[in-house]
Chimera marker file (.cmm) of the C-alpha trace (Angstrom):
<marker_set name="trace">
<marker id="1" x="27.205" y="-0.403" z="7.183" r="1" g="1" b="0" radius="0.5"/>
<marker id="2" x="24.332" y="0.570" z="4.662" r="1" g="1" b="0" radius="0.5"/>
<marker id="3" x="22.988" y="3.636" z="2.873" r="1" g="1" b="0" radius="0.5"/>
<marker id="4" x="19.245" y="4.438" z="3.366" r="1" g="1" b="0" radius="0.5"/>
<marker id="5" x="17.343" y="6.376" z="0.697" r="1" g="1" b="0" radius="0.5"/>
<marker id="6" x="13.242" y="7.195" z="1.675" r="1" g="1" b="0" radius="0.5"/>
<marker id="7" x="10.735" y="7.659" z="-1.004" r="1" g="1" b="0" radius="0.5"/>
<marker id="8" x="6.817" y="9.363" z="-0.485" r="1" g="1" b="0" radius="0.5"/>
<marker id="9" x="4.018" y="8.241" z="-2.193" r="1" g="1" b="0" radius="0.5"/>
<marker id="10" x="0.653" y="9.523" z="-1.858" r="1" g="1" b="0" radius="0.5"/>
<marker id="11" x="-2.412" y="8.177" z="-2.361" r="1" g="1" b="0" radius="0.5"/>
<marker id="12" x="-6.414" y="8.828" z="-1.728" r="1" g="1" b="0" radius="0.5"/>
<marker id="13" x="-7.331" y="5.331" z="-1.059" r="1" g="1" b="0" radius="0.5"/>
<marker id="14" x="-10.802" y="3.997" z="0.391" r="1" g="1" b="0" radius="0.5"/>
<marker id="15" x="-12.303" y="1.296" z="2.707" r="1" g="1" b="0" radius="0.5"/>
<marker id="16" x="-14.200" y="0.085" z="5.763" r="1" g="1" b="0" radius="0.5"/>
<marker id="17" x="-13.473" y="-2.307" z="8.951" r="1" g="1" b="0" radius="0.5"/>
<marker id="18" x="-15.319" y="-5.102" z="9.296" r="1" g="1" b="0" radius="0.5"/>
<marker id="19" x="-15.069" y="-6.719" z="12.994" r="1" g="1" b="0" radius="0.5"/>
<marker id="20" x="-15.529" y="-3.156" z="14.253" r="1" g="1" b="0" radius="0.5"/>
<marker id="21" x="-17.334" y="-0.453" z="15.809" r="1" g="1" b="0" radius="0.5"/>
<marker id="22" x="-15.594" y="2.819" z="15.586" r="1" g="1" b="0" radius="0.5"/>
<marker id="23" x="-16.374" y="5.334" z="12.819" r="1" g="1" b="0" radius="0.5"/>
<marker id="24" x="-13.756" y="3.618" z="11.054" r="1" g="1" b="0" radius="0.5"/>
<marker id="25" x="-17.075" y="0.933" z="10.035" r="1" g="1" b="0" radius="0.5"/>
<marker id="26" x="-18.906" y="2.944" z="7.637" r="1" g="1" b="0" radius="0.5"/>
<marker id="27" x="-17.356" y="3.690" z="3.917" r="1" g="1" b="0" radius="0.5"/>
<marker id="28" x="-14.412" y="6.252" z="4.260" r="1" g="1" b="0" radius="0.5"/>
<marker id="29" x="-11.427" y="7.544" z="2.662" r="1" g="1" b="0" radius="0.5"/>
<marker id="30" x="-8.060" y="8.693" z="3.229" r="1" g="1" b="0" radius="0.5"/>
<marker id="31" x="-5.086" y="10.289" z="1.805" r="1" g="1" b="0" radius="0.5"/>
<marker id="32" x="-2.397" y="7.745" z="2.671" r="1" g="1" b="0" radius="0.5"/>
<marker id="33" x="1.203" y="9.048" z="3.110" r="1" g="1" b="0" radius="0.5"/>
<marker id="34" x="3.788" y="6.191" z="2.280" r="1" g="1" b="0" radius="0.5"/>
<marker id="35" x="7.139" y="6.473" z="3.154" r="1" g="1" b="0" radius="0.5"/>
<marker id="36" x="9.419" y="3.511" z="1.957" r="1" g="1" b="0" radius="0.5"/>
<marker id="37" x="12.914" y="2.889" z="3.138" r="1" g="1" b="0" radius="0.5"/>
<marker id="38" x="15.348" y="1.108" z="1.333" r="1" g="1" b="0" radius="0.5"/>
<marker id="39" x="19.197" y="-0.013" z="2.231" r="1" g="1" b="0" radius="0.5"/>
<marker id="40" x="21.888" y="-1.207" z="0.229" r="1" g="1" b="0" radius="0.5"/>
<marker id="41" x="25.854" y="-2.170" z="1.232" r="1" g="1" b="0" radius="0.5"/>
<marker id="42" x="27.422" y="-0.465" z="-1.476" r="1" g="1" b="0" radius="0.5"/>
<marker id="43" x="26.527" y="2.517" z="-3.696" r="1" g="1" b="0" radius="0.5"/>
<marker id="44" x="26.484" y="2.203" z="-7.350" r="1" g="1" b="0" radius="0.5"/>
<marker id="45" x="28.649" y="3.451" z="-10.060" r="1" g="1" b="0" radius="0.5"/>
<marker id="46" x="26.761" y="6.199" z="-9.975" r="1" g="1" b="0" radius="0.5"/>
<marker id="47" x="27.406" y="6.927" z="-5.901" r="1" g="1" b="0" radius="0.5"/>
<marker id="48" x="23.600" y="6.077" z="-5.285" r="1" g="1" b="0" radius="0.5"/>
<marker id="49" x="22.125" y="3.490" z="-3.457" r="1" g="1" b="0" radius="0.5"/>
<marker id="50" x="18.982" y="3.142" z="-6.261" r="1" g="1" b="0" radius="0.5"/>
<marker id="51" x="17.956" y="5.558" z="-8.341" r="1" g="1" b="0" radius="0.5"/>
<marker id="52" x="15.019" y="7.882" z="-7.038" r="1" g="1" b="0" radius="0.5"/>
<marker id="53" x="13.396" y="7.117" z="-9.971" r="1" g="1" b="0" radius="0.5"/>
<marker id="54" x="13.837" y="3.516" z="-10.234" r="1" g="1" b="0" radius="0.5"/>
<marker id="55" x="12.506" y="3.250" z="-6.529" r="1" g="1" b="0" radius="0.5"/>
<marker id="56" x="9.444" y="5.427" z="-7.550" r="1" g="1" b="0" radius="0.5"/>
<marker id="57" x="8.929" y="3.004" z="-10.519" r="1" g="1" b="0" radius="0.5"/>
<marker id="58" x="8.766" y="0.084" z="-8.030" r="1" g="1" b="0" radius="0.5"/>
<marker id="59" x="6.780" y="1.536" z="-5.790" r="1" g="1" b="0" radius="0.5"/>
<marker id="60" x="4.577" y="3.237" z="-8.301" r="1" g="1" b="0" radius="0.5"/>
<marker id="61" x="3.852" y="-0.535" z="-9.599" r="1" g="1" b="0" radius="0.5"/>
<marker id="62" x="2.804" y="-2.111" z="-6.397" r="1" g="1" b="0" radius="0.5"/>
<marker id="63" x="0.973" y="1.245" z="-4.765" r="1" g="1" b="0" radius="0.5"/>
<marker id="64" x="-0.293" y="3.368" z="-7.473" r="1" g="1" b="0" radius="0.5"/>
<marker id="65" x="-3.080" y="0.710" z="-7.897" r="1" g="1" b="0" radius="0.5"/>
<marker id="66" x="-4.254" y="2.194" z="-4.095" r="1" g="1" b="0" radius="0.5"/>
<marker id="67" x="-4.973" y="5.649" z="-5.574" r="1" g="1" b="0" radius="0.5"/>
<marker id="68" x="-8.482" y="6.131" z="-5.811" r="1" g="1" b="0" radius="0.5"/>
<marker id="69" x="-9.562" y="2.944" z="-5.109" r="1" g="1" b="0" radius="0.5"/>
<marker id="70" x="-11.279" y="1.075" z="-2.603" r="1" g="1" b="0" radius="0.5"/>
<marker id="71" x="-10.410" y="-1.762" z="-0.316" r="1" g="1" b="0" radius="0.5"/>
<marker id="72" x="-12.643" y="-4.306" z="1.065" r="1" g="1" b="0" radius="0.5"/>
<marker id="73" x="-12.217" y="-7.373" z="3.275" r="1" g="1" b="0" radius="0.5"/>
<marker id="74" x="-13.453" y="-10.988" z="1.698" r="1" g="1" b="0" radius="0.5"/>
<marker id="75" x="-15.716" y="-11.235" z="5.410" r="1" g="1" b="0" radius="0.5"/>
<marker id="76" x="-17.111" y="-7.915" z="5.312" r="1" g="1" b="0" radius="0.5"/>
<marker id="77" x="-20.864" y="-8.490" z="5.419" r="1" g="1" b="0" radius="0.5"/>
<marker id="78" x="-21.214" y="-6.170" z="2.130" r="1" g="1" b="0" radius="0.5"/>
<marker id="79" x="-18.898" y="-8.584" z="0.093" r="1" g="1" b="0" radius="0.5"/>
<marker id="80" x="-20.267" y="-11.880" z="1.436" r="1" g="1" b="0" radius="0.5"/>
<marker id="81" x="-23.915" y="-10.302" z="0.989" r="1" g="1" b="0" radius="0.5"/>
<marker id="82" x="-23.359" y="-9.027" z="-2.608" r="1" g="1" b="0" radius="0.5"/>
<marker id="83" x="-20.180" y="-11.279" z="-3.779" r="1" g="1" b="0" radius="0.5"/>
<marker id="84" x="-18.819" y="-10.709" z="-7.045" r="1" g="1" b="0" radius="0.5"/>
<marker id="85" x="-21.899" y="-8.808" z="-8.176" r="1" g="1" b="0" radius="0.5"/>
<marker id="86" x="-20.198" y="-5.651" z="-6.141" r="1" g="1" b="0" radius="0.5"/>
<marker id="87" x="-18.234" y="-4.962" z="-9.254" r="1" g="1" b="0" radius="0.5"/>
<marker id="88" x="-21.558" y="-4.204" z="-11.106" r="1" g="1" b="0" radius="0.5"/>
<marker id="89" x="-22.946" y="-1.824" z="-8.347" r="1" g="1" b="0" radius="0.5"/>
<marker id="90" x="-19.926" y="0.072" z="-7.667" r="1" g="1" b="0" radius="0.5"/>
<marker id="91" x="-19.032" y="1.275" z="-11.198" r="1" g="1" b="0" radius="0.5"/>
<marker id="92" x="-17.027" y="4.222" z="-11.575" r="1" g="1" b="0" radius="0.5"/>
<marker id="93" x="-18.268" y="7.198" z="-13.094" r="1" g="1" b="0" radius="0.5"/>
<marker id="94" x="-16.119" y="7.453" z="-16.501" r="1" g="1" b="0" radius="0.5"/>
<marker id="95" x="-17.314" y="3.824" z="-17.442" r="1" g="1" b="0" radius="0.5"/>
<marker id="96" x="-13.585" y="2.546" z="-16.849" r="1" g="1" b="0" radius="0.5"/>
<marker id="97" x="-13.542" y="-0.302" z="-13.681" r="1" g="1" b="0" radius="0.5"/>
<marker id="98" x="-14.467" y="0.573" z="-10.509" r="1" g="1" b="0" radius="0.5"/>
<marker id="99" x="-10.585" y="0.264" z="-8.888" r="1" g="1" b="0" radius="0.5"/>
<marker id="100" x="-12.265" y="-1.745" z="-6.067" r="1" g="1" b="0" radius="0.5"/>
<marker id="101" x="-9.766" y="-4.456" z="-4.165" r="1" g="1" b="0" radius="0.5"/>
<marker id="102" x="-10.936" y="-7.357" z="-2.433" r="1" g="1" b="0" radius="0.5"/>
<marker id="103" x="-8.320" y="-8.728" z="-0.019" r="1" g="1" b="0" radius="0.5"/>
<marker id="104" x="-8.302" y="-11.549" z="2.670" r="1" g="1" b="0" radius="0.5"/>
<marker id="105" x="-7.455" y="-9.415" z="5.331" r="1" g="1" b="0" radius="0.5"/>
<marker id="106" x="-9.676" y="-6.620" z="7.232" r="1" g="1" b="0" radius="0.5"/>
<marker id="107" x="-8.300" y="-3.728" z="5.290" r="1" g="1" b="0" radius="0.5"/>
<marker id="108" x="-6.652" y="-1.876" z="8.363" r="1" g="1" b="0" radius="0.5"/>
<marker id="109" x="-3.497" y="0.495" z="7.717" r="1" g="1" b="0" radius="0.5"/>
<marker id="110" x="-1.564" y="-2.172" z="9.770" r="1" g="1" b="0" radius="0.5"/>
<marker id="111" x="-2.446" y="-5.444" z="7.420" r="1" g="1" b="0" radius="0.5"/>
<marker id="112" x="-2.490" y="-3.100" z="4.392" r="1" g="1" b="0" radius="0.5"/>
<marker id="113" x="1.055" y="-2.305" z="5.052" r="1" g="1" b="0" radius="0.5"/>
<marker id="114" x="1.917" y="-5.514" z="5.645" r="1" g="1" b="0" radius="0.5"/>
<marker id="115" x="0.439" y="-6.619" z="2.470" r="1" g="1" b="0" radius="0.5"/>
<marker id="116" x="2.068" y="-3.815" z="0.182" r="1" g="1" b="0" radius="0.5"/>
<marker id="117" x="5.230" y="-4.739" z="2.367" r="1" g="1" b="0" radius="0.5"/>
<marker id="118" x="5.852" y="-8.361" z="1.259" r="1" g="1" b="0" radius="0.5"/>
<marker id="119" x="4.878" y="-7.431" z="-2.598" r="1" g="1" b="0" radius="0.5"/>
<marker id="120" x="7.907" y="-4.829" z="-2.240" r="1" g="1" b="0" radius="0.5"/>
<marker id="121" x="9.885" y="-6.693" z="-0.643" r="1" g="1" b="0" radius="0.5"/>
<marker id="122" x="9.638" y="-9.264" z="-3.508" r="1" g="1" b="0" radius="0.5"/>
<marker id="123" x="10.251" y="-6.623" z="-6.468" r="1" g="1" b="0" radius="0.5"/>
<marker id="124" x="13.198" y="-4.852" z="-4.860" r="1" g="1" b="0" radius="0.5"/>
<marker id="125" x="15.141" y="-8.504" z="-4.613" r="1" g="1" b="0" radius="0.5"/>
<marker id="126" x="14.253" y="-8.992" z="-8.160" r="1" g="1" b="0" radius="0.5"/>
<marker id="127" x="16.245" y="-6.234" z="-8.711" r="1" g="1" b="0" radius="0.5"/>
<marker id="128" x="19.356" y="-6.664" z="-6.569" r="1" g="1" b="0" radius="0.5"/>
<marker id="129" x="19.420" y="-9.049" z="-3.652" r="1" g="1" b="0" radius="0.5"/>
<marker id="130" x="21.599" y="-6.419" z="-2.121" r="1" g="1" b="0" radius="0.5"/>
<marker id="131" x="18.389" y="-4.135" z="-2.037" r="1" g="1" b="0" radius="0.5"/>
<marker id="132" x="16.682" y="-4.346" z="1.472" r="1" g="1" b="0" radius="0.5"/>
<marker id="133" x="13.175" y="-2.921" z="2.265" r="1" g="1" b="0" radius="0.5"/>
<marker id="134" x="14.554" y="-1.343" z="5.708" r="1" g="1" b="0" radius="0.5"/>
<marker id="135" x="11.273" y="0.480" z="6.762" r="1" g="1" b="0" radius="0.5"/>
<marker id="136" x="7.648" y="1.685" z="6.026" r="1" g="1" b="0" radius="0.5"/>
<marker id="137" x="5.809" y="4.408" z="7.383" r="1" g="1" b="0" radius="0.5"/>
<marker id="138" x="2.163" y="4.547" z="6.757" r="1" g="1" b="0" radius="0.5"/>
<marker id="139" x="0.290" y="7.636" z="7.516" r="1" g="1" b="0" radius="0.5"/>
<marker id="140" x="-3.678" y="7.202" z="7.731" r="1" g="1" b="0" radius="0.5"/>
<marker id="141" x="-4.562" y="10.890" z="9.133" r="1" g="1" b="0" radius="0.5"/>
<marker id="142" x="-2.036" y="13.712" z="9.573" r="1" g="1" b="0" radius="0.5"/>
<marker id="143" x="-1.735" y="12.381" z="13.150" r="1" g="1" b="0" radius="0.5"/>
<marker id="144" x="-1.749" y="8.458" z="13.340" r="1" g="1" b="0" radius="0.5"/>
<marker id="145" x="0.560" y="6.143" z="11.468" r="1" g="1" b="0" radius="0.5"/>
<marker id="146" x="1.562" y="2.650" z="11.609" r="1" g="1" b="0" radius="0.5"/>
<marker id="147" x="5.550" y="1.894" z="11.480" r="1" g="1" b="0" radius="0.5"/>
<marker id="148" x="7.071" y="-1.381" z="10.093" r="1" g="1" b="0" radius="0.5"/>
<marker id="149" x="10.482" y="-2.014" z="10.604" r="1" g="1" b="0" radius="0.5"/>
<marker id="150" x="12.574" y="-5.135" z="9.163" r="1" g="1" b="0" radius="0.5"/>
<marker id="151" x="15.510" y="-6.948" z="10.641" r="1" g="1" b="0" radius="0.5"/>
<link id1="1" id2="2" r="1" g="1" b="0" radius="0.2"/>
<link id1="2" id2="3" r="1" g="1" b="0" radius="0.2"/>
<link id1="3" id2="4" r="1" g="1" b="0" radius="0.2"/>
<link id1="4" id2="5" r="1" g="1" b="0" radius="0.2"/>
<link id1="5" id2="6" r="1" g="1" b="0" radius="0.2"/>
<link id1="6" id2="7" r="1" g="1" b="0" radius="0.2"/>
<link id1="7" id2="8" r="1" g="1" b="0" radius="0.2"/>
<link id1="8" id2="9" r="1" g="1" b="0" radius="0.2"/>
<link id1="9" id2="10" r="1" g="1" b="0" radius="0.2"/>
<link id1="10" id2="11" r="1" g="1" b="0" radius="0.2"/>
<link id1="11" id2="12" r="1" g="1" b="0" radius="0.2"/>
<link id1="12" id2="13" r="1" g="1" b="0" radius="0.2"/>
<link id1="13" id2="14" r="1" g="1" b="0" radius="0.2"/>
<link id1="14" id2="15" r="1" g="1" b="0" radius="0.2"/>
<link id1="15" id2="16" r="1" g="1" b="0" radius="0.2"/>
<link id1="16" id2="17" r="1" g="1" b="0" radius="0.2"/>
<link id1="17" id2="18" r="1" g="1" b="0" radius="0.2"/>
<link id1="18" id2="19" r="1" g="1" b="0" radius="0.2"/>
<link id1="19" id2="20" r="1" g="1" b="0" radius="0.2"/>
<link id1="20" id2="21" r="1" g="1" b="0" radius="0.2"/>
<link id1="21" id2="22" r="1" g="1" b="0" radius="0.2"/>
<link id1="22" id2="23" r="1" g="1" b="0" radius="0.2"/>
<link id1="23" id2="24" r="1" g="1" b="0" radius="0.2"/>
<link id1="24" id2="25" r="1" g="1" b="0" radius="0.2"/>
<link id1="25" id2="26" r="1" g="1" b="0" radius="0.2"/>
<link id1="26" id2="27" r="1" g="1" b="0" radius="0.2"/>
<link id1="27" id2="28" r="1" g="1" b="0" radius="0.2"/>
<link id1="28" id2="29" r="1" g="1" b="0" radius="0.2"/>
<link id1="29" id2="30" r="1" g="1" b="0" radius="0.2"/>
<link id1="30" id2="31" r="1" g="1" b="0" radius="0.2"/>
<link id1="31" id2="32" r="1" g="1" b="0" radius="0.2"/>
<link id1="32" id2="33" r="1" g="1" b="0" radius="0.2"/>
<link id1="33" id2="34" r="1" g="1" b="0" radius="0.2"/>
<link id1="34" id2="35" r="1" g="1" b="0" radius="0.2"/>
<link id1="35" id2="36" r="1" g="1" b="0" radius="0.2"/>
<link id1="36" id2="37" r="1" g="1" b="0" radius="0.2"/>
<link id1="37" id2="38" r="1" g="1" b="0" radius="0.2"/>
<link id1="38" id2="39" r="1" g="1" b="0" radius="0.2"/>
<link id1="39" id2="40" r="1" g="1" b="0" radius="0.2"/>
<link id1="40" id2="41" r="1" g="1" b="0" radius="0.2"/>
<link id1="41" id2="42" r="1" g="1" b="0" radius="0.2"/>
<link id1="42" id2="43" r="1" g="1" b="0" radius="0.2"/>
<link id1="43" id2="44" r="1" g="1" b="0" radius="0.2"/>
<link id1="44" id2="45" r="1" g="1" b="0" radius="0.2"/>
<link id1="45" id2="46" r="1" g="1" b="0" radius="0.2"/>
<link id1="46" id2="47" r="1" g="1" b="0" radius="0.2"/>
<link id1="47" id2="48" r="1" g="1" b="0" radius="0.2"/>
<link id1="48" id2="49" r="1" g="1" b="0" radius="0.2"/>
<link id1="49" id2="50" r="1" g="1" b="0" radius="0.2"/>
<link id1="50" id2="51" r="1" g="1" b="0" radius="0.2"/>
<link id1="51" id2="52" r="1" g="1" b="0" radius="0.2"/>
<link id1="52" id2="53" r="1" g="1" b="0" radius="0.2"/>
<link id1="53" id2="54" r="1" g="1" b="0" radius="0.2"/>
<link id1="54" id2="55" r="1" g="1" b="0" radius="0.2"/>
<link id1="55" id2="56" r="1" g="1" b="0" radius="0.2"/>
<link id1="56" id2="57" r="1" g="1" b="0" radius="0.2"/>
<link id1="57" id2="58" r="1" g="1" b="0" radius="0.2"/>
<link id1="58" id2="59" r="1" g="1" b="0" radius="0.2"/>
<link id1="59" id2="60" r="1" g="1" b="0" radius="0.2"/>
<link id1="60" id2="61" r="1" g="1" b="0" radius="0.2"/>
<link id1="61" id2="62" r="1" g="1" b="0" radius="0.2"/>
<link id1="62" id2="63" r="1" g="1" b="0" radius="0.2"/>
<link id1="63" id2="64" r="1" g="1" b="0" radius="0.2"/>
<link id1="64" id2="65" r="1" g="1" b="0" radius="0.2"/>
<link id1="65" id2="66" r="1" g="1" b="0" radius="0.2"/>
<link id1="66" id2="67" r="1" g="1" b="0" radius="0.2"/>
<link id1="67" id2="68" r="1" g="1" b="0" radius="0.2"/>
<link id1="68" id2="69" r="1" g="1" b="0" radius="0.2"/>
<link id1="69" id2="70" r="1" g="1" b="0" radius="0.2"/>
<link id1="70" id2="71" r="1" g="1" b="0" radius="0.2"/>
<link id1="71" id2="72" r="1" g="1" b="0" radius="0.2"/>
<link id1="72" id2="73" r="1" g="1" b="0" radius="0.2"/>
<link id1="73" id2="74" r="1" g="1" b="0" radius="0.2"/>
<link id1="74" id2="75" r="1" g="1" b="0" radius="0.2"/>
<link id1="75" id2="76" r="1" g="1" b="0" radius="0.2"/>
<link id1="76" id2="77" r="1" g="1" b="0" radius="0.2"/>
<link id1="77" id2="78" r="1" g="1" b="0" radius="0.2"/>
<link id1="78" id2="79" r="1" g="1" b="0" radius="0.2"/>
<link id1="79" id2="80" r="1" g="1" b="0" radius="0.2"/>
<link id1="80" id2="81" r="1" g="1" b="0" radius="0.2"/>
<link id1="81" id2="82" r="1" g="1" b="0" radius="0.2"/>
<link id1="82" id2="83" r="1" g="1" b="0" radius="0.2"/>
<link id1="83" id2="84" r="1" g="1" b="0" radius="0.2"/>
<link id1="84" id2="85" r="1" g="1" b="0" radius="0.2"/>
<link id1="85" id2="86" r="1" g="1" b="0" radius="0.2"/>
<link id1="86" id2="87" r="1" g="1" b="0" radius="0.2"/>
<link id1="87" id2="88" r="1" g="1" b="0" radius="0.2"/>
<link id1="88" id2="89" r="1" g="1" b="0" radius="0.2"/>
<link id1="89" id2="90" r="1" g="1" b="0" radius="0.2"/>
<link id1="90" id2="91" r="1" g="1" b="0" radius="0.2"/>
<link id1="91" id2="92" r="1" g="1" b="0" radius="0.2"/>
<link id1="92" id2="93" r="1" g="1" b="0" radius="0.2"/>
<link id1="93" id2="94" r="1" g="1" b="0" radius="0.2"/>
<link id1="94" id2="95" r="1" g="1" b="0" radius="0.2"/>
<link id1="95" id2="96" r="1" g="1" b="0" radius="0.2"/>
<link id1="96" id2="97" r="1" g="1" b="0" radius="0.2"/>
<link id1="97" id2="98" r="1" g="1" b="0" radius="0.2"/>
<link id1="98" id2="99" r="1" g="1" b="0" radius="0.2"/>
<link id1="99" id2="100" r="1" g="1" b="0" radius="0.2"/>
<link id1="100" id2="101" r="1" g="1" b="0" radius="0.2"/>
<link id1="101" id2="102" r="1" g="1" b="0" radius="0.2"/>
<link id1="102" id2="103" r="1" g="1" b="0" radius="0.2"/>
<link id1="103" id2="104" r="1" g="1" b="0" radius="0.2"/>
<link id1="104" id2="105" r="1" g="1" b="0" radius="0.2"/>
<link id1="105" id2="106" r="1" g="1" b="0" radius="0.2"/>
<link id1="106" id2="107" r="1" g="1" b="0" radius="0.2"/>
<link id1="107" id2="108" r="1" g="1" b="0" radius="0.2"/>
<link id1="108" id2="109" r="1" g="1" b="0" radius="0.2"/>
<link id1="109" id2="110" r="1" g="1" b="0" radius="0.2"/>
<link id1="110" id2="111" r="1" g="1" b="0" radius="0.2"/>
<link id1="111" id2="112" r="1" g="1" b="0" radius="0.2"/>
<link id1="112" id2="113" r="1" g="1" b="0" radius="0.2"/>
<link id1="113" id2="114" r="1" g="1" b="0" radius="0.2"/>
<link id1="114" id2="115" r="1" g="1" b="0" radius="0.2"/>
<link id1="115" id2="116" r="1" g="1" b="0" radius="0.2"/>
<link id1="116" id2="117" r="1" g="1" b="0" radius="0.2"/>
<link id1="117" id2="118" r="1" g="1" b="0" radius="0.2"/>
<link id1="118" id2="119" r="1" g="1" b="0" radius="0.2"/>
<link id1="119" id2="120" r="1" g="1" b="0" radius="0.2"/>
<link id1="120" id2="121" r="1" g="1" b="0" radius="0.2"/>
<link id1="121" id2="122" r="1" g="1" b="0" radius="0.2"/>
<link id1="122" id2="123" r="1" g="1" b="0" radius="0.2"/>
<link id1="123" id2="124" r="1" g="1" b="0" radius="0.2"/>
<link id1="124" id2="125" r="1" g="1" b="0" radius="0.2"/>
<link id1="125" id2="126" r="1" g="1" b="0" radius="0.2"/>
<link id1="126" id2="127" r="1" g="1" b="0" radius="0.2"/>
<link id1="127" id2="128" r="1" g="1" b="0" radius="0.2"/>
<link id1="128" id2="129" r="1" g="1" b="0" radius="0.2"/>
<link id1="129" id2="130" r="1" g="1" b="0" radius="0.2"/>
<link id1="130" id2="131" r="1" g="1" b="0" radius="0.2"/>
<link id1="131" id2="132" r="1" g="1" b="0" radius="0.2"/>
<link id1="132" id2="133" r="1" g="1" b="0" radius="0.2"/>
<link id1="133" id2="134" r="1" g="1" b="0" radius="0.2"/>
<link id1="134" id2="135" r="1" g="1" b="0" radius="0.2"/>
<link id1="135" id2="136" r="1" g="1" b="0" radius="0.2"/>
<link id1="136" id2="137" r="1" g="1" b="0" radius="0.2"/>
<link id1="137" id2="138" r="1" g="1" b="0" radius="0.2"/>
<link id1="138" id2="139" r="1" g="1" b="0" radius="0.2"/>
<link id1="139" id2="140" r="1" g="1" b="0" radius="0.2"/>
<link id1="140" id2="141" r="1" g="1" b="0" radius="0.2"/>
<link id1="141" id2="142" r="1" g="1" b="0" radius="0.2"/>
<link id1="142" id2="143" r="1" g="1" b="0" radius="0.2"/>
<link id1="143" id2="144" r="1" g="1" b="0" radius="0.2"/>
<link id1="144" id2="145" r="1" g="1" b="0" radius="0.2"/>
<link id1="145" id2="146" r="1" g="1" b="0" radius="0.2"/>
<link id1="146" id2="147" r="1" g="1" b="0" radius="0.2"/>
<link id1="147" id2="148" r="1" g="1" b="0" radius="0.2"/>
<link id1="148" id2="149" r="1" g="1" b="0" radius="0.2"/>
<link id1="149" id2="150" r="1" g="1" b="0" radius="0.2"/>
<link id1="150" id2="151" r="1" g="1" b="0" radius="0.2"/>
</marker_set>
């Protein structure tokens, strides 16, 4: 049997669908609820599964880099129309880099959890091998989320 911890994260994160024709098409932002659960067989020394605190440095690593930022597919038509010269027009307002991501997915909350997913997934069994990424929770508005769950 395993012990489950859950961590939040929070993040106001940007982007548009491409391939679509909701509202969801235009520029738009949300404040993104993670919720990351992770398993181990045995507790530590210490009785824990991970330190809180460890887990929030993971996580902090590989989703932090969300917050305030935007996300943008490689085939949206506002990429492929402006390419690499998007970093010049979108430059953020205290001179540092715009936190703009280009990714080669469309930038849905599914395939952006699925894309954060694996990069966990990857640091955690850097860690301990023992560690096991049992499930994400995604929330895009205060009433729809996406759900991964790993076997």
């Amino acid at each position: 049997m395993r012990t489950q911890i859950t961590k939040t994260i929070e993040t106001e994160t940007g982007h548009r669908l491409f391939r679509y024709s909701g509202k969801c098409s235009h520029l738009h932002g949300h404040r993104l609820v993670w919720h990351v659960t992770v398993s181990s067989p045995e507790l530590d020394h210490t009785g824990f599964v991970m330190d809180y605190k460890d887990l929030k440095k993971v996580l902090m690593s590989i989703i932090d880099p969300f917050d305030h930022a935007f996300v943008m597919g490689d085939e949206d038509p506002l990429y492929l129309q402006f390419g690499e010269k998007i970093f010049d027009l979108l430059k953020a307002t205290d001179g540092k880099e715009p936190r703009l991501f280009i990714v080669d997915f469309n930038p849905t909350s599914e395939n952006i959890l699925n894309y954060v997913s694996t990069l966990i997934i990857k640091a955690l069994n850097s860690l301990n091998p023992e560690f096991k990424l049992e499930k994400m929770v995604l929330w895009e508005t205060s009433s729809s989320y996406c759900e991964k769950i790993f076997d």
